[in-house]
C-alpha positions in Angstrom: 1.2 24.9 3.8 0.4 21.7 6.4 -1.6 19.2 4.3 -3.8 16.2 5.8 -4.7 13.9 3.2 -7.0 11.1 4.4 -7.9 7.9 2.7 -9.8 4.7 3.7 -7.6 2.4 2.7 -3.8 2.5 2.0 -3.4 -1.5 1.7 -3.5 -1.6 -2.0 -1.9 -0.6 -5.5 -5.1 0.8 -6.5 -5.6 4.1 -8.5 -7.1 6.3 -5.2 -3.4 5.0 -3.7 -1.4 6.0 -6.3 -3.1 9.9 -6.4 -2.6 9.9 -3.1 1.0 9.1 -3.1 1.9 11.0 -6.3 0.6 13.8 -4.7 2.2 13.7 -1.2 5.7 14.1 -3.6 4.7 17.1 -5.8 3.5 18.9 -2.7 6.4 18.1 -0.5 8.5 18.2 -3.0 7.2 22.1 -3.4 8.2 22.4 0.5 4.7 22.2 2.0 4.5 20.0 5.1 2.3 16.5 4.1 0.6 14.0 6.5 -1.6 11.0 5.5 -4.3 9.8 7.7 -5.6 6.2 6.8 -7.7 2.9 8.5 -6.2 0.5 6.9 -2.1 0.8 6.1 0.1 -1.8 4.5 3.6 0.0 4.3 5.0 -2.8 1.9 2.0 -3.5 -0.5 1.5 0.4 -1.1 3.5 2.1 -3.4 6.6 1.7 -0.4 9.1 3.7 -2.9 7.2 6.7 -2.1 5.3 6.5 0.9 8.3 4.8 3.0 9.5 8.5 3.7 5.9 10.2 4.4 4.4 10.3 7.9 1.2 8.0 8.1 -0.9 7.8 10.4 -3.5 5.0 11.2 -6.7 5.1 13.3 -6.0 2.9 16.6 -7.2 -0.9 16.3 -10.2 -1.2 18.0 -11.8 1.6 15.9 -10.9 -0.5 13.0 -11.7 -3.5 14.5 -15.4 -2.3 15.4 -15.5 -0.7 11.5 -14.3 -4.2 10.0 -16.9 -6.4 12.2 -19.7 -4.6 10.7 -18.9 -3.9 7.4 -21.0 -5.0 4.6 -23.4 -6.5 7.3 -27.1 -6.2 5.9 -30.4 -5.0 7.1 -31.5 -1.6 8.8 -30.0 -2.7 12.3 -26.5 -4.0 10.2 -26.6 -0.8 8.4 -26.9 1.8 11.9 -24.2 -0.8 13.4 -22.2 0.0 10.6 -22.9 3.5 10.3 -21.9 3.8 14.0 -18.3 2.5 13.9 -17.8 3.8 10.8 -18.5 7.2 12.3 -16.3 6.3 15.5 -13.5 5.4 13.5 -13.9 8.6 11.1 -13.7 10.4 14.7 -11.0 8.6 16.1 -8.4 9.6 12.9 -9.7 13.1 12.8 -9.1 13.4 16.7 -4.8 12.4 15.2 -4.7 15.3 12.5 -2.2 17.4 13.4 -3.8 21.1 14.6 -1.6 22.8 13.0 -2.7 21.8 9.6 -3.9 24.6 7.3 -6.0 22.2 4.6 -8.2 18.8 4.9 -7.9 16.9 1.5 -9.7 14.0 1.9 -9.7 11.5 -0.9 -12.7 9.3 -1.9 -14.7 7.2 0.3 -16.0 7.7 3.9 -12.7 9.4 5.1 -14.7 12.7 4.1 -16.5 12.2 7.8 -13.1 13.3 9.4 -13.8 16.6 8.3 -16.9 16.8 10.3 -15.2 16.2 13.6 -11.7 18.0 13.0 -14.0 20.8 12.0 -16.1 20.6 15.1 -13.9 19.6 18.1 -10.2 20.9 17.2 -9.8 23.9 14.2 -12.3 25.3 11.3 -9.8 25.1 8.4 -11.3 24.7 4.7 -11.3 20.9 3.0 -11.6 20.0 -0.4 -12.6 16.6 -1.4 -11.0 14.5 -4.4 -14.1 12.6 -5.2 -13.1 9.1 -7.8 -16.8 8.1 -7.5 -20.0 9.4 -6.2 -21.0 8.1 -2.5 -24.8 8.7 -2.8 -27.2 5.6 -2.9 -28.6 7.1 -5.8 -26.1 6.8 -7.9 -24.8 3.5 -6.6 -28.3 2.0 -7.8 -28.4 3.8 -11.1 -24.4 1.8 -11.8 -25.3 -1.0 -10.2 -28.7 -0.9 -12.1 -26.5 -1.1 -15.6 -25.5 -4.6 -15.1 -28.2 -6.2 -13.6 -30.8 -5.3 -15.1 -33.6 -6.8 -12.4 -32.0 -4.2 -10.1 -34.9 -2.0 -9.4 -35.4 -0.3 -5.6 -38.6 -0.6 -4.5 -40.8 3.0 -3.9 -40.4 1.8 0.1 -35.9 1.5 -0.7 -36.2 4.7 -2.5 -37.3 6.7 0.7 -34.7 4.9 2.4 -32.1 5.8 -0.1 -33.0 9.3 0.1 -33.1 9.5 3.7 -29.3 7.6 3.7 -27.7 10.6 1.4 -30.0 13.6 3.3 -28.3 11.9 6.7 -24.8 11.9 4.8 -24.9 15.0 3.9 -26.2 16.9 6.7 -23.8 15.3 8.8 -20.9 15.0 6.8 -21.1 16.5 3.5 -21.9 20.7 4.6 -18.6 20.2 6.2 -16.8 20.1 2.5 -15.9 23.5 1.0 -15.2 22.3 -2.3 -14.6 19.2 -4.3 -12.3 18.1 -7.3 -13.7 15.7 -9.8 -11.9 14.2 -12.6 -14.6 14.5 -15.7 -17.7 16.3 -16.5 -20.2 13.6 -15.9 -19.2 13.3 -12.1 -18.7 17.1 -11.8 -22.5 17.3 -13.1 -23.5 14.5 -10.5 -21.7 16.6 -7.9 -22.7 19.7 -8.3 -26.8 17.8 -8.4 -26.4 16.2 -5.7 -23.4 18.2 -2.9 -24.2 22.0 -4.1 -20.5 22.9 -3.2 -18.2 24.5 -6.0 -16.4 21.9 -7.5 -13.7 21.9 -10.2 -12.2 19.1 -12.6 -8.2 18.0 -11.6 -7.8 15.6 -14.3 -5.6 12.1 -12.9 -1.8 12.1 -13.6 0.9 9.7 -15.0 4.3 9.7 -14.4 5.3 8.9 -18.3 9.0 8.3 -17.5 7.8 4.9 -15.3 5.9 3.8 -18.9 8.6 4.5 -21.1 7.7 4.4 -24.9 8.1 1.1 -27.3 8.3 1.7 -31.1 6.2 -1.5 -32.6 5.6 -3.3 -35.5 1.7 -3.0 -35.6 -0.2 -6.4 -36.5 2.1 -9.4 -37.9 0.6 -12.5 -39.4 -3.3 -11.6 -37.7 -1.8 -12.4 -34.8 -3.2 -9.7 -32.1 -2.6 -9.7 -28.2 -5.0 -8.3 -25.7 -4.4 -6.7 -22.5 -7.1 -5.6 -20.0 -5.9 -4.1 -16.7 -8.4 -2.8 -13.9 -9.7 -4.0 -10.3 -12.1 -6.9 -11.3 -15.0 -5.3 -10.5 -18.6 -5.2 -12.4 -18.4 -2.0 -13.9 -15.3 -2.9 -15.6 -16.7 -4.8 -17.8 -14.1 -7.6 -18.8 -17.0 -9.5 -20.3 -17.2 -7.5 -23.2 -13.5 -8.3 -24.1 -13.4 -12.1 -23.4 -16.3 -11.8 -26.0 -14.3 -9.9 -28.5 -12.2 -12.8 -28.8 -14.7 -15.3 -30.7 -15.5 -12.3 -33.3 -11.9 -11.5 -33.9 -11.4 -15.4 -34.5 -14.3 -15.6 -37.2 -12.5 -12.7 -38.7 -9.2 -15.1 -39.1 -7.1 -13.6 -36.2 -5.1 -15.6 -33.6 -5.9 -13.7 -30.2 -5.0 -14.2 -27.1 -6.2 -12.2 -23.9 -4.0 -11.7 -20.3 -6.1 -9.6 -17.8 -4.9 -8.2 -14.8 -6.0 -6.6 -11.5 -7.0 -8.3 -8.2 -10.5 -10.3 -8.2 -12.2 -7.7 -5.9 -15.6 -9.2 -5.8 -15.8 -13.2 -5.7 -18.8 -13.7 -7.6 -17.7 -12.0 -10.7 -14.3 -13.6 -11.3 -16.6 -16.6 -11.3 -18.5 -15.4 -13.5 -15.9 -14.3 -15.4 -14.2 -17.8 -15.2 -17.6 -19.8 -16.7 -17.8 -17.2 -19.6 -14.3 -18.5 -20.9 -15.5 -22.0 -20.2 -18.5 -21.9 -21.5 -17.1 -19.8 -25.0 -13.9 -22.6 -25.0 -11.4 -19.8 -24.8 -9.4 -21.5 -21.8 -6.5 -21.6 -23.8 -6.9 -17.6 -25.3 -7.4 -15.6 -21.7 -5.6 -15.9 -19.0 -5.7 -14.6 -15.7 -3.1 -13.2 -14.0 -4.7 -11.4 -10.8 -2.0 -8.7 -8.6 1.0 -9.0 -10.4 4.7 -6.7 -9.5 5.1 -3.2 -11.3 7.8 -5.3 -13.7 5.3 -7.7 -14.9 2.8 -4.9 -15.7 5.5 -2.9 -17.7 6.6 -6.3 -19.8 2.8 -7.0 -20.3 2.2 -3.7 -21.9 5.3 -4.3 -23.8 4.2 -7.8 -25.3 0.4 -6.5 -25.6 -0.9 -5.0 -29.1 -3.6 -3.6 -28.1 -5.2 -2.0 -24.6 -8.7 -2.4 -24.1 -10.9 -1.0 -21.3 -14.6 -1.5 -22.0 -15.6 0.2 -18.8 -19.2 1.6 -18.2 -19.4 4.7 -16.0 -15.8 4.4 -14.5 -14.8 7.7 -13.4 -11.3 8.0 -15.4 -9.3 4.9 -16.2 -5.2 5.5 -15.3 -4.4 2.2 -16.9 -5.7 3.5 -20.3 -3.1 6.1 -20.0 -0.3 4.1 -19.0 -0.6 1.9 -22.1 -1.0 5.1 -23.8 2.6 6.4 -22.6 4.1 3.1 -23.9 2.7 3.5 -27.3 -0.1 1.0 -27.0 -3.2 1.5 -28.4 -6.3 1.7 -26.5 -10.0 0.7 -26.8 -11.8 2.2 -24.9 -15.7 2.6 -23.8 -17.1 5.8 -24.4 -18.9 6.1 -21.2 -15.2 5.7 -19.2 -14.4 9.0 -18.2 -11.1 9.2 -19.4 -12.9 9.3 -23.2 -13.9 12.6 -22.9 -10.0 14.0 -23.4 -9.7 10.9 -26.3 -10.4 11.7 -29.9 -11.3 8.7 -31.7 -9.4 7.2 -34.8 -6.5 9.9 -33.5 -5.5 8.8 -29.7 -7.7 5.9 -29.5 -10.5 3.7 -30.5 -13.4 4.4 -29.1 -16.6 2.2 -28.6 -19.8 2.3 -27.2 -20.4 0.5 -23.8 -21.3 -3.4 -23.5 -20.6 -4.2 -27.2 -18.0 -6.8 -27.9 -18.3 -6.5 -31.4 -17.4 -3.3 -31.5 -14.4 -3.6 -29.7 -13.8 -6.9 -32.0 -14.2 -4.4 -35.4 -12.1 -0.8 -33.5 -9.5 -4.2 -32.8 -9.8 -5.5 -36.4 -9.6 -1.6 -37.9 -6.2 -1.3 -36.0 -4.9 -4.2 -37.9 -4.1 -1.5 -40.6 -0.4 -0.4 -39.8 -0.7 3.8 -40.6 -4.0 3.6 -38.3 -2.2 1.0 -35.6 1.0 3.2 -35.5 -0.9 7.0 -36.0 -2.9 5.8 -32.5 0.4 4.7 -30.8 2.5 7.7 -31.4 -0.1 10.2 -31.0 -0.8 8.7 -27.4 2.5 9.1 -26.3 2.6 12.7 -27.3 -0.9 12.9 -25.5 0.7 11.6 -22.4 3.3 13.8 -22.4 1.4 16.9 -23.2 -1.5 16.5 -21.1 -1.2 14.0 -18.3 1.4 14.5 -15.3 1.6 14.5 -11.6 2.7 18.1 -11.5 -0.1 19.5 -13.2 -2.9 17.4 -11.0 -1.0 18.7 -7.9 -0.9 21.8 -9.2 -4.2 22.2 -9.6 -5.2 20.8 -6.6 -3.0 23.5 -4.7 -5.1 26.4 -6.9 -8.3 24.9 -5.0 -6.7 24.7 -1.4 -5.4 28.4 -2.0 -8.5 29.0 -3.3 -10.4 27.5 -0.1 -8.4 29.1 2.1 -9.1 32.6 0.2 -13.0 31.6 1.1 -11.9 31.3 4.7 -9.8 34.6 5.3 -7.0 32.8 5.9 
């Protein structure tokens, strides 16, 4: 089979990235013929050890150019600007898809639009959507509403955010044939709001990369905290540099190291006053983008995982400390929760509670508990999360799509 994944950006070592390029090996790897289409490409930043040997192909610079100038720029003239290069840059990498190609896979954001013009100016072939997180305005308000909660659209923004999803999908969206989610909240949300079939591919792990650590479990109430996401709102690091004061009260020593890359300015600010303002500069530390090696030896110096998350579609990281035989805290409204039992594979808390995650941190002070959650992970990891089994199923809905099509 000739595969087109597309993707919006391929200049980071972000989760959507790393699906991407896992994938691209299982399927080759199986001898199907894989291309990646992209607008943004930064062969040495993205995952090089796998992509240097893929074919990828970029949209030509002024499209880009005219899709960069606009972006993020406000207002309903800003937003048809926008929408116009976006949708001229969408064209221009569907126009480079090779006709030969028996299956569109685009992944995530805004890359689904190539489907609409392939579709429409060189072959009808079936494509099936990876969707990380809903695209709708709807939903975007009822996240974004979660942390600020003076976010409330107008009755006047609410007809406009109607008519901005009714536009996207009519033009875009009845182009997709099917779409793979990776939980049953987002599968819900699809189904609501897309009407196409759609299926959940749960995210893989390659556990070999995260090999297991046997450890000692809490010594001397000394605990180590690890966070590790794209510092973004929904994340939610708040809630753990708040942990910290509650564990101290409780007579631990703690100390916090939280990576990812600050993605939006104003919260890593915000984020940076919090530890000020609780007099924790000398317990978290931030260590922004950091090399493969220095995440592996951080989850091997780290105690305890903790991803406090609210409505984040899976959570990778939370399984990669899991495959190392750290134990994870983790929000029940991640997505990745919903395959977690609590007390067995991991702790887990309810959203925007930082006591909780102080007392599921404290509770894991208890060796049998601390070392029952780390082995138990591993085995999870093992058992249940792989790139083989997410390609896999991914192939069953292309075969499957192509079935729909009489091809």
């Amino acid at each position: 089979m000739n595969i087109a994944i597309s993707i919006r950006r391929l200049n980071i070592r972000g989760g959507a990235q790393r699906m991407v390029a896992y994938a691209a090996k299982e399927w080759r790897a199986a001898g199907h013929r894989v291309e990646i289409y992209t607008f943004f490409y930064d062969k040495e930043e993205c995952y090089p050890e796998i992509l240097k040997d893929f074919k990828v192909i970029v949209a030509d610079e002024p499209a880009v150019i005219r899709m960069r100038t606009y972006s993020g720029k406000g207002g309903f003239i800003g937003f048809f600007q926008n929408f116009i290069t976006e949708n001229q840059a969408a064209r221009n990498l569907a126009l480079k898809i090779s006709p030969d190609t028996d299956i569109l896979h685009p992944h995530d954001q805004l890359v689904y639009r190539t489907v609409r013009y392939f579709k429409k100016e060189v072959r009808k072939i079936p494509a099936v959507w990876m969707l990380d997180d809903m695209t709708t305005k709807k939903h975007s308000l009822l996240r974004n509403s979660q942390f600020d909660k003076t976010l409330k659209a107008s009755p006047l923004k609410r007809v406009w955010y109607w008519f901005v999803d009714a536009l996207d999908y009519y033009l875009f969206l009845r182009y997709i044939d099917s779409i793979a989610v990776v939980d049953t909240r987002d599968r819900v949300w699809a189904i609501e709001a897309y009407g196409k079939p759609t299926r959940i591919v749960r995210n893989g792990l390659d556990a070999s990369e995260f090999p297991f650590r046997q450890r000692p479990g809490i010594r001397d109430k000394k605990i180590n905290l690890l966070a590790v996401a794209l510092l973004l709102p929904h994340r939610r690091f708040e809630d753990t540099i708040l942990a910290v004061p509650y564990l101290e009260r409780r007579g631990f020593s703690v100390s916090l190291t939280i990576i990812g890359a600050p993605m939006d300015a104003a919260y890593f600010e915000r984020l940076q006053a919090l530890v000020a303002e609780q007099h924790l500069e000398q317990a978290v530390r931030f260590l922004g983008k950091v090399s493969h090696e220095v995440l592996l030896e951080s989850f091997r110096t780290a105690d305890m995982f903790v991803f406090p998350a609210h409505l984040q579609s899976w959570g990778l990281a939370i399984f990669e400390a899991m495959s190392m035989g750290l134990p994870v805290i983790v929000s029940e409204t991640t997505g990745a929760s919903e395959v977690l039992e609590n007390g067995v594979t991991a702790m887990l808390v309810p959203p925007f509670s930082p006591q909780k995650i102080a007392e599921a941190a404290e509770r894991l002070a208890d060796p049998s508990l601390y070392q029952k959650i780390s082995t138990n992970g591993r085995a999870f990891v093992e058992k249940e999360i792989s790139w083989d089994r997410y390609a896999r199923e991914l192939m069953e809905m292309f075969e499957e799509a192509k079935t729909t099509y009489g091809q």
